[in-house]
N, C-alpha and C positions, 0 to 999 in steps of 0.2 A: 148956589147955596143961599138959601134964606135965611133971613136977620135969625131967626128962634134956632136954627139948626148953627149960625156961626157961635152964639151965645152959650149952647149946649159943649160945644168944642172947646171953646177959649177955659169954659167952668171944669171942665175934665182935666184940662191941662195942669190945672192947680190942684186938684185931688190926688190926681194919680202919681204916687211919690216916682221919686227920680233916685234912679241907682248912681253911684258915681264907682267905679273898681280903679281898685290901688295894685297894682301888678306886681309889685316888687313884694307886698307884706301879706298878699291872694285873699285881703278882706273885700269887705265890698259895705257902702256906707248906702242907708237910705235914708232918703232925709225927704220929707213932706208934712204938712198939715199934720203936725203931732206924734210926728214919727221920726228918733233918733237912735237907730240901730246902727252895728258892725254883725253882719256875719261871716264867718270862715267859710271861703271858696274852694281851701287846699283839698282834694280828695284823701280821703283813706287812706290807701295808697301810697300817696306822696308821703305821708306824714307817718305812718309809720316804719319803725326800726327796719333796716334791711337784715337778714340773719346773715353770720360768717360766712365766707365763702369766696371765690374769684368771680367777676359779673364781666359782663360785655353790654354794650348800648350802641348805639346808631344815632349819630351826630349830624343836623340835617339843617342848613343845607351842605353841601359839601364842602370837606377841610380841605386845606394844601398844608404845606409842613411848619409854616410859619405859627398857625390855625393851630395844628397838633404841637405845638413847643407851649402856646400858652395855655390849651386845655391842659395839658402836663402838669404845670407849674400850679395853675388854678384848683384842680381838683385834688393835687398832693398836699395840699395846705389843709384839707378837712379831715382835721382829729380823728383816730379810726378807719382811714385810708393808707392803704397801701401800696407799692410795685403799678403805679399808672403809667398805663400807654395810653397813646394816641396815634391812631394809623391814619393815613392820608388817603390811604390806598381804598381805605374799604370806608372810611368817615365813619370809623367807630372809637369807644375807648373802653379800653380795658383796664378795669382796677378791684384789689382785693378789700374786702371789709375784715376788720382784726376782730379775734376774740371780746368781746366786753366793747366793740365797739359800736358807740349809739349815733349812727349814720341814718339816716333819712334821703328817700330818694331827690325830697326838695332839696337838701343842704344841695347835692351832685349837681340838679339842677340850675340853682342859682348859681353856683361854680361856673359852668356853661354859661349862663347869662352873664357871668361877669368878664368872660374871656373875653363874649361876643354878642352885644345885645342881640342879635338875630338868629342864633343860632338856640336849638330845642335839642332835647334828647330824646331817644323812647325812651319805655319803661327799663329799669336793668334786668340782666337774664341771666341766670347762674350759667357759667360758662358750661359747653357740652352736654347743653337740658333745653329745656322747652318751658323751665319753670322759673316765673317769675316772683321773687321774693318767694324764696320756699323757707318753708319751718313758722311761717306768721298762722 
């Protein structure tokens, strides 16, 4: 590498701003040469209402029962949650959204994350459907 080509290199490094992601709050800060944003990472998705209904998800990497006792606990504590299981058997969980209630599949999520930092969820699936968040 030639001196003009390492100078081009080191000068880009200071231009091109630098992302930093914040995982727990799914912003993401960029910060460069005149640049101080936050944008919103959370998908759609996540972020919006789940409609009433019984949901099933897939809890990955695999529970044991221990696993399914604290998902239980964790995700019964979300206002508008209701009747949660946690099965070991199949590493999924099952729980109802109430009427009037304003659940978000991130709230579930972070639930999960707070059971077990390593542990995701899928999306929720209305039980006995193919459809996910239906009525949005």
């Amino acid at each position: 590498m030639n001196s003009k080509m390492a100078v081009a290199v080191l000068a880009g490094a200071w231009i091109l701003p630098v992302h930093a992601a914040d995982l727990i709050s799914n912003t993401t800060s960029q910060t460069g040469v005149g640049a101080s944003t936050a944008t919103n990472t959370m998908t759609i998705a996540a972020s919006a209402p789940i409609s009433p209904g019984r949901y099933t998800a897939s809890i990955s990497p695999s529970i044991n029962s221990s696993m399914a006792a604290r998902l239980e606990k964790a995700i019964g504590k979300i206002k508008g949650v209701s009747g949660v299981q946690a099965r070991a058997d199949d590493s999924s969980i099952h729980f109802a959204v109430k009427n009037g209630g304003n659940v978000r599949t991130a709230d579930i999520q972070k639930a999960v994350s707070d059971a077990d930092s390593g542990a995701v969820m899928s999306m929720p699936i209305l039980e006995h459907s193919l459809t996910a968040n239906p009525g949005l």
